[in-house]
KOLPA-597274 format. One record per residue (C-alpha): x, y, z. Coordinates in pm, whole numbers, plus 32768, in hexadecimal, padded with zeros to 4 digits. Layout:
<sites>
+------+------+------+
!   c1 !   c2 !   c3 !
+------+------+------+
!    X !    Y !    Z !
...
+------+------+------+
</sites>
This chain:
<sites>
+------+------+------+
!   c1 !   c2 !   c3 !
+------+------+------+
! A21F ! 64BA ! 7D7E !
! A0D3 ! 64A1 ! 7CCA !
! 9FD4 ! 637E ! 7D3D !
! A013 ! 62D9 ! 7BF9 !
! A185 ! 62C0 ! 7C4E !
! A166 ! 6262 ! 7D76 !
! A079 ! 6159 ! 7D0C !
! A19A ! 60B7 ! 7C1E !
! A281 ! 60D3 ! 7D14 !
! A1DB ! 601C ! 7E16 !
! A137 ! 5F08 ! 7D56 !
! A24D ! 5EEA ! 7C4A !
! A15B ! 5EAD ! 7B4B !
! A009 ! 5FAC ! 7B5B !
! 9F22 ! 5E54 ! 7BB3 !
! 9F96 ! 5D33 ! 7C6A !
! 9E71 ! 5C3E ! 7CE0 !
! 9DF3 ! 5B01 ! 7CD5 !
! 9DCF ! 59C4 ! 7BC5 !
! 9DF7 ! 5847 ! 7B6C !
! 9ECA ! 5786 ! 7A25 !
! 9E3F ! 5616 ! 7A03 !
! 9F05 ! 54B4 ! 798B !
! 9E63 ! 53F6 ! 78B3 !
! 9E3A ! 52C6 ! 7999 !
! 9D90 ! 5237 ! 7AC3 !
! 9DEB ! 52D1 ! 7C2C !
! 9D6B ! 5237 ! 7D7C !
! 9C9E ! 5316 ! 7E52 !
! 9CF7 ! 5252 ! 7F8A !
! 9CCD ! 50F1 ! 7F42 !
! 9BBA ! 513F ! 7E56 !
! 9C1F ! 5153 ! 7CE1 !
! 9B79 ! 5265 ! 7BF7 !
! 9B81 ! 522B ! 7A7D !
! 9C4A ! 52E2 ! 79B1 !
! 9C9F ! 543A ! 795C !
! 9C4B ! 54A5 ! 7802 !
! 9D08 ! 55BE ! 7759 !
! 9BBA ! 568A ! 76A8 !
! 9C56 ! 57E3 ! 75F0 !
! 9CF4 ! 5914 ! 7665 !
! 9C29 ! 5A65 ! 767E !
! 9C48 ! 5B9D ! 75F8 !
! 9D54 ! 5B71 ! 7516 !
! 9CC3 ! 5BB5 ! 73FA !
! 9CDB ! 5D14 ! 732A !
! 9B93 ! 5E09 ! 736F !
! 9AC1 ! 5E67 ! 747A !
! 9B21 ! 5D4C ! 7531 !
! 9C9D ! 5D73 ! 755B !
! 9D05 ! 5D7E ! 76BA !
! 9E18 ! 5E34 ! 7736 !
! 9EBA ! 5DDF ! 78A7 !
! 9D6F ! 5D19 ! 7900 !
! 9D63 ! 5CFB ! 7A94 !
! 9C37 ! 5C7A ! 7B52 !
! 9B25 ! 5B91 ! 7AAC !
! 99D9 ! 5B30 ! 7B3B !
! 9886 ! 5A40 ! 7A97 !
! 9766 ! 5ACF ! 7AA6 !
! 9611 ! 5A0D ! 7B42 !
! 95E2 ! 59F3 ! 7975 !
! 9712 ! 595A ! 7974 !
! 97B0 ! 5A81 ! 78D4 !
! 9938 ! 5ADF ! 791D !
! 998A ! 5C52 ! 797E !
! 9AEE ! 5CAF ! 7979 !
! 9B68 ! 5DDC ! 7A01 !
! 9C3B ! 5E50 ! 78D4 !
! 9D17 ! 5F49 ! 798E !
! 9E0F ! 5FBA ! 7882 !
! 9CC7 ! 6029 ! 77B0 !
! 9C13 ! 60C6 ! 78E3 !
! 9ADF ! 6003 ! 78C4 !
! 9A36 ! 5EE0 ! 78EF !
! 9A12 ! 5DC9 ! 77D7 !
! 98FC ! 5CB7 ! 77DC !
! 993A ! 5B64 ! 771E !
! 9835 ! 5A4F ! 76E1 !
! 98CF ! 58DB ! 7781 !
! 9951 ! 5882 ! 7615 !
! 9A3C ! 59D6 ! 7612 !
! 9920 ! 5AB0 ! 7520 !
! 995A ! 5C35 ! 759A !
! 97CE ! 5CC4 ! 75E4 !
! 9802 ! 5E23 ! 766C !
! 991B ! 5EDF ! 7725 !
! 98BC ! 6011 ! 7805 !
! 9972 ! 610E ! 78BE !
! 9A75 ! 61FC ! 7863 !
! 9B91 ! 62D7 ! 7902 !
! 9B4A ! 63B6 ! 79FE !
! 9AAC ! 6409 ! 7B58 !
! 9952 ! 6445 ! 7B2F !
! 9826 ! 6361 ! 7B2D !
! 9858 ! 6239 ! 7A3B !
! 99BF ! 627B ! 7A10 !
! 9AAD ! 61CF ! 7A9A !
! 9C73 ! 61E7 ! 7AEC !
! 9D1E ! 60D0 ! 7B1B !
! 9C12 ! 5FAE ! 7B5A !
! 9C92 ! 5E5D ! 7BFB !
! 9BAE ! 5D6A ! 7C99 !
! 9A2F ! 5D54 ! 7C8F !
! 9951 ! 5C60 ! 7D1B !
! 97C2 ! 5C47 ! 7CED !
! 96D8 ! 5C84 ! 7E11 !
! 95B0 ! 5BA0 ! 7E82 !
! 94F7 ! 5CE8 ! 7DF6 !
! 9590 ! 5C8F ! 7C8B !
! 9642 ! 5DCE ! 7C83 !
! 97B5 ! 5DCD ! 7C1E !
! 989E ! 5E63 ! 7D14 !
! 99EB ! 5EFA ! 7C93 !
! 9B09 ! 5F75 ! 7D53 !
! 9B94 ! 6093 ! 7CD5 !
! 9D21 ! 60D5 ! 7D3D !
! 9D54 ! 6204 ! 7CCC !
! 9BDB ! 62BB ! 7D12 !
! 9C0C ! 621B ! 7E77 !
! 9A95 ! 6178 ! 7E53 !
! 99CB ! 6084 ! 7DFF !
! 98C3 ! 60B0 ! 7CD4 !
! 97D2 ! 5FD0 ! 7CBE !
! 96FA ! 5F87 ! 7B65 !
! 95F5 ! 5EE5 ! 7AC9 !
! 9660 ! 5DC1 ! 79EF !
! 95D4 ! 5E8A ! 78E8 !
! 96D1 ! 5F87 ! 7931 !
! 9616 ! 6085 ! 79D3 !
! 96A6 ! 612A ! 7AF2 !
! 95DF ! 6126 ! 7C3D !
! 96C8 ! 61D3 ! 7D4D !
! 97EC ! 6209 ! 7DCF !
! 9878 ! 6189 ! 7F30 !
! 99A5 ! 621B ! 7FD7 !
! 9A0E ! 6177 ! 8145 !
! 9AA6 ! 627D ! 8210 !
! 9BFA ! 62A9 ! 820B !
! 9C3A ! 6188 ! 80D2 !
! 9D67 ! 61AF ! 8004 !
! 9D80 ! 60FB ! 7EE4 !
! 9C9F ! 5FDC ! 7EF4 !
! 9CF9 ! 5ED7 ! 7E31 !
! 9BDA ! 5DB1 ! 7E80 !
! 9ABB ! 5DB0 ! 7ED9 !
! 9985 ! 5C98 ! 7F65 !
! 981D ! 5C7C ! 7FBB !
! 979C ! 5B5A ! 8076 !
! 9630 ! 5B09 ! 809F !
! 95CD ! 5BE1 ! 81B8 !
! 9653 ! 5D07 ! 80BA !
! 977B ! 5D96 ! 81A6 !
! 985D ! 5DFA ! 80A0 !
! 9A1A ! 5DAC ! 80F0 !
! 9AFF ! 5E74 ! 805B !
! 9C96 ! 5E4B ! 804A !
! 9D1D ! 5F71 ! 80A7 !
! 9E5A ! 5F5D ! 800B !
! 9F30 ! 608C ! 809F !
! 9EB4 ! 6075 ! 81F9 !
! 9EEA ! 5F07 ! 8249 !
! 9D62 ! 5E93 ! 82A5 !
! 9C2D ! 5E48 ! 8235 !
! 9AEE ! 5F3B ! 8249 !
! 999C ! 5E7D ! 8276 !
! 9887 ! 5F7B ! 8206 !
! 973A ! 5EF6 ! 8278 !
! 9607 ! 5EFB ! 81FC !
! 958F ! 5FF1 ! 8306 !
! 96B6 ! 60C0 ! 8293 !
! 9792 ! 6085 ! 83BF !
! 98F5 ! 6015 ! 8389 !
! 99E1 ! 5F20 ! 843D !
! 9B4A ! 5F12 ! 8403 !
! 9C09 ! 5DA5 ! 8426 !
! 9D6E ! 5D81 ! 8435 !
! 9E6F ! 5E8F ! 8430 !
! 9FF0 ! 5EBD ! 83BF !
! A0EC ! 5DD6 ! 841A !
! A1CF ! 5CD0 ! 83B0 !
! A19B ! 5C07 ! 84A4 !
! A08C ! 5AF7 ! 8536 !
! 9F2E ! 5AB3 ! 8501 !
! 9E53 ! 5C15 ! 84B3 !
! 9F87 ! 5CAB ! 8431 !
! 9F68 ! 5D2F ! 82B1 !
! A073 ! 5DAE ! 81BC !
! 9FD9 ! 5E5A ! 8072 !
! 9E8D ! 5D7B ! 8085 !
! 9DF9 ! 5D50 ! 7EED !
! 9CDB ! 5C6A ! 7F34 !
! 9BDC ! 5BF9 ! 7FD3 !
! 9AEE ! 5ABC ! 7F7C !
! 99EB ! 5A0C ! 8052 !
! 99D7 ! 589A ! 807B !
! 986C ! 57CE ! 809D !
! 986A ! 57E0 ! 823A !
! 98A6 ! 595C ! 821D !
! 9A09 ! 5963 ! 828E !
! 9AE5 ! 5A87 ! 81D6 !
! 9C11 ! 5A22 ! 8100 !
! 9D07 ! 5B22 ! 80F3 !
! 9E38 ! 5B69 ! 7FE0 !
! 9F5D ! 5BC6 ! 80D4 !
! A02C ! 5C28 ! 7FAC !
! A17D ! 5CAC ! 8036 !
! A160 ! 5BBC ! 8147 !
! A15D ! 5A99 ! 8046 !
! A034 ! 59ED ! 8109 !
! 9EC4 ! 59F2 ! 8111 !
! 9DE3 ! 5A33 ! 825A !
! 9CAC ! 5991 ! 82CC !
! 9BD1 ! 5A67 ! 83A7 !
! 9A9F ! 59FD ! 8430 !
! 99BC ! 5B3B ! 84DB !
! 9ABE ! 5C24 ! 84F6 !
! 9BCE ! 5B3B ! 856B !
! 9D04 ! 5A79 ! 848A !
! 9D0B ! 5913 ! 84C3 !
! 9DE4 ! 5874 ! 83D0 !
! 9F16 ! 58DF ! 82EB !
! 9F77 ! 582D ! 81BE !
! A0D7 ! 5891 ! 815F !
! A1CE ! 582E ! 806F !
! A14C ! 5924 ! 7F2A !
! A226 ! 5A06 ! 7EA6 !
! A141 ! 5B4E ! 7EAE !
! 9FFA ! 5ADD ! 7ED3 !
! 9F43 ! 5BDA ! 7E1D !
! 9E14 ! 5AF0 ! 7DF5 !
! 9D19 ! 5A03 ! 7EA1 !
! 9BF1 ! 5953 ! 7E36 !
! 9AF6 ! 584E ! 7EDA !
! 9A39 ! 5751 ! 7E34 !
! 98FA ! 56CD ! 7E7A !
! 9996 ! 558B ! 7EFD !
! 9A5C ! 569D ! 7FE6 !
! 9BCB ! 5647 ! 7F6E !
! 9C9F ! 575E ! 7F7A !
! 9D45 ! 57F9 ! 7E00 !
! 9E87 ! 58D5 ! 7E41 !
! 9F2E ! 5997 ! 7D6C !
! A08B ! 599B ! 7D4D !
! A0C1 ! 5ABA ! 7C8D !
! A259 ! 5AA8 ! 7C6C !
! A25E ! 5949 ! 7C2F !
! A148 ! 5940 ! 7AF8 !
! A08C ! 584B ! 7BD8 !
! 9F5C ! 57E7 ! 7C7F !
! 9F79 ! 5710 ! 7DAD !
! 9E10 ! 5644 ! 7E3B !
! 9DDA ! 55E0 ! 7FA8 !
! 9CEA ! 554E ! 803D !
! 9BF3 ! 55F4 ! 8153 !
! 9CD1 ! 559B ! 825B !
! 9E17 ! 5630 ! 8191 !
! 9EA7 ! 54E7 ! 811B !
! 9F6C ! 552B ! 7FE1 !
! 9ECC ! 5469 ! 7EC0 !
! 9F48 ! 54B5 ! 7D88 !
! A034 ! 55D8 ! 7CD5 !
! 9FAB ! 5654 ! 7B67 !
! A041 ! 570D ! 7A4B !
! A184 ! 576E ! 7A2D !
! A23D ! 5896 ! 79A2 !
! A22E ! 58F7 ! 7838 !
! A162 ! 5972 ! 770B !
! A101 ! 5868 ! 766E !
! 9FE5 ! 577A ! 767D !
! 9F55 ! 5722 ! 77EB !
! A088 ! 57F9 ! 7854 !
! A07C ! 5939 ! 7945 !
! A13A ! 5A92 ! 7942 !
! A0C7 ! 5B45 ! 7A95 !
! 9F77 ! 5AAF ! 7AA9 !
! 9E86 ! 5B86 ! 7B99 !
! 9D4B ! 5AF7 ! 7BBA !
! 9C91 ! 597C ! 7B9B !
! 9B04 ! 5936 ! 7BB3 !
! 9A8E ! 57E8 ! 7BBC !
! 9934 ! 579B ! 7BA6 !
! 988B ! 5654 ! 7B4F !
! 9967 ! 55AF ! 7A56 !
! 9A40 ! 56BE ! 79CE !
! 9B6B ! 5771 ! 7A43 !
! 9BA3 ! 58B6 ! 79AC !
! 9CE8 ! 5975 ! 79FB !
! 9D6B ! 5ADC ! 79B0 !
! 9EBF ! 5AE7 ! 7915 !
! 9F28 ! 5C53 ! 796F !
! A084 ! 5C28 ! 78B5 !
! 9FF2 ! 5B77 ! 7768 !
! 9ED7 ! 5C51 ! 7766 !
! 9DD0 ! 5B56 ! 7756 !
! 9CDA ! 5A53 ! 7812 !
! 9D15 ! 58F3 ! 780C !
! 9C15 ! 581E ! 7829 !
! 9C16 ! 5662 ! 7890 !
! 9AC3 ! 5588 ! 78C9 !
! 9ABE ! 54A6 ! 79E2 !
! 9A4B ! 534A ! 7985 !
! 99E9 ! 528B ! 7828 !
! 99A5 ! 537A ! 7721 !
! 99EB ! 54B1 ! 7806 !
! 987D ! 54AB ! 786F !
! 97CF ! 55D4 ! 78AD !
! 9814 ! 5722 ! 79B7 !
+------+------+------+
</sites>
C-alpha cells in the first residue's frame, strides 16, 4: 500500500484536525457573560485564486493576516481579516518551498510560520512573505500532523503514526512525551495537534481516543473526553480550551480547568453550519474556522460590531 493510501485509510478523510462553528447569541464563560457572536462572511469561496479546496489548519498572523493550509491545492493561501486573497505560495512536491499534504501551522515567537507536512514527514517553516527558510525533520516522525512553538522556541510536533509528541529544542535536542496506548493519562492514539495555553502547558488532540491531554513538562495532567475524534485543539488567550469534534461538525469550549462551557456549530452546509471542520483560531475578537468538507473558512466577531483581530 502506497503512503497516500494508507493515509486515507487511516484518517478516513486525507486531513482531520481542529476548528470552531459559532451561534449567534450570548454564551457564559463561567458566570461571566461575553457579548455576542457575530456571523462576518465565509472565506475562500469565491471563483479565482482564492478558491480553497479541503482547507485544514488556519493560523493569524502578528498583521492580523489568516494563513490557511489549503491542502487539496498543495499550498498555502493568505487572506486579509475581511476574506481578500493576497498571495498563495507553495506547490506540490518535496523539495524546498514545496509542500504534500500540509495540515496545521502555527507562528513562532520568531514570526516564522511553521507547517507540518504529513506526507514529506517534516516541518517547513517560512517567511510570511512566503519564502522558505529550512526544513526540520525530528528523528523518527511519521506523519506529523501539528505542530507548536512556545516562547522559549522548543518546537512540539504530533506525531501522528507513532502515538507521541517530539519536542525539538532550540539547542536541537529532542524529547519525546507520551507514547501509544488506549489507556490512562500519557497514553496517545493517532495524536493531530498540539496548541499551547498562556502558562505554557501543552494541549494535545487525542483524536482516536476522543479526548484531549494536558501535559505540563513532559508529564499529562488532565484529559478532557467526551469528543468524537478530536482531531483539533486550540487555546485562547483567556486559556479556555477549543476542541474539535470532527464527526459531530462541532466545536465544544471548556474552561482552563476542563469544565464544559458551551457546544458550537452543528452539522451541515449551510450558513454557520460545519461538514468535518478541522481547525479553529481565535484571536482577539474573531473566530475563524476551517470547513474541510465545504471547502471554505468561516469567519464570526466577538462583541458589538465584530471589533477588530
Amino acid at each position: 500500500m502506497t503512503r497516500k493510501s494508507r493515509t486515507i485509510t487511516r484518517l478516513g478523510l486525507a486531513a482531520a484536525f481542529v476548528v470552531v462553528a459559532l451561534a449567534s447569541a450570548a454564551i457564559l464563560w463561567g458566570n461571566k457573560p461575553i457579548p455576542s457572536l457575530v456571523y462576518l462572511h465565509a472565506i475562500g469561496t469565491e471563483e479565482g485564486l482564492g478558491r480553497l479546496l479541503q482547507p485544514v489548519g488556519v493560523a493569524v498572523s502578528p498583521g492580523a493576516e489568516l494563513f490557511v493550509t489549503d491542502s487539496g491545492n498543495q499550498r498555502i493561501s493568505v487572506f486579509d481579516e475581511q476574506g481578500t486573497f493576497l498571495r498563495a505560495f507553495g506547490q506540490e512536491g518535496n523539495g524546498p518551498g514545496e509542500l504534500d499534504r500540509p495540515m496545521h501551522l502555527s507562528f513562532g515567537p520568531d514570526g516564522f510560520l511553521y507547517v507540518a507536512e504529513y506526507i514529506n514527514d517534516r516541518i517547513s517553516v517560512f517567511h510570511q512573505d512566503g519564502t522558505f527558510v529550512r526544513h526540520l525533520k525530528p528523528k523518527g516522525v511519521d506523519a506529523p500532523s501539528g505542530v507548536a512553538v512556545d516562547a522559549a522556541g522548543a518546537m512540539y510536533v504530533a506525531d501522528f503514526y507513532n502515538h507521541r509528541v517530539i519536542v525539538l529544542s532550540p539547542d536541537g535536542s529532542e524529547r519525546v512525551w507520551g507514547h501509544a496506548g488506549q489507556g490512562g493519562l500519557g497514553e496517545l492514539h493517532y495524536p493531530t495537534d498540539v496548541a499551547i495555553g498562556p502558562e505554557g502547558e501543552v494541549w494535545v488532540a487525542d483524536a482516536y481516543n476522543n479526548r484531549l491531554q494536558r501535559f505540563v513538562a513532559g508529564k499529562a495532567t488532565q484529559m478532557i473526553t467526551g469528543i468524537t475524534v478530536a482531531n483539533g485543539v486550540a487555546v485562547d488567550r483567556d486559556g479556555r480550551v477549543w476542541a474539535v469534534d470532527f464527526e459531530g461538525g462541532r466545536v465544544r469550549a471548556f474552561n482552563p480547568n476542563g469544565a464544559p462551557l458551551t457546544v458550537l456549530g452543528e452539522p451541515g452546509s449551510g450558513r454557520e453550519q460545519l461538514r468535518h471542520p478541522t481547525a479553529v483560531a481565535v484571536t482577539g475578537s474573531r473566530v475563524y474556522v476551517a470547513d474541510f468538507g465545504n471547502d471554505r473558512i468561516q469567519v464570526w466577531g466577538i462583541g458589538q460590531g465584530a471589533g477588530s483581530p
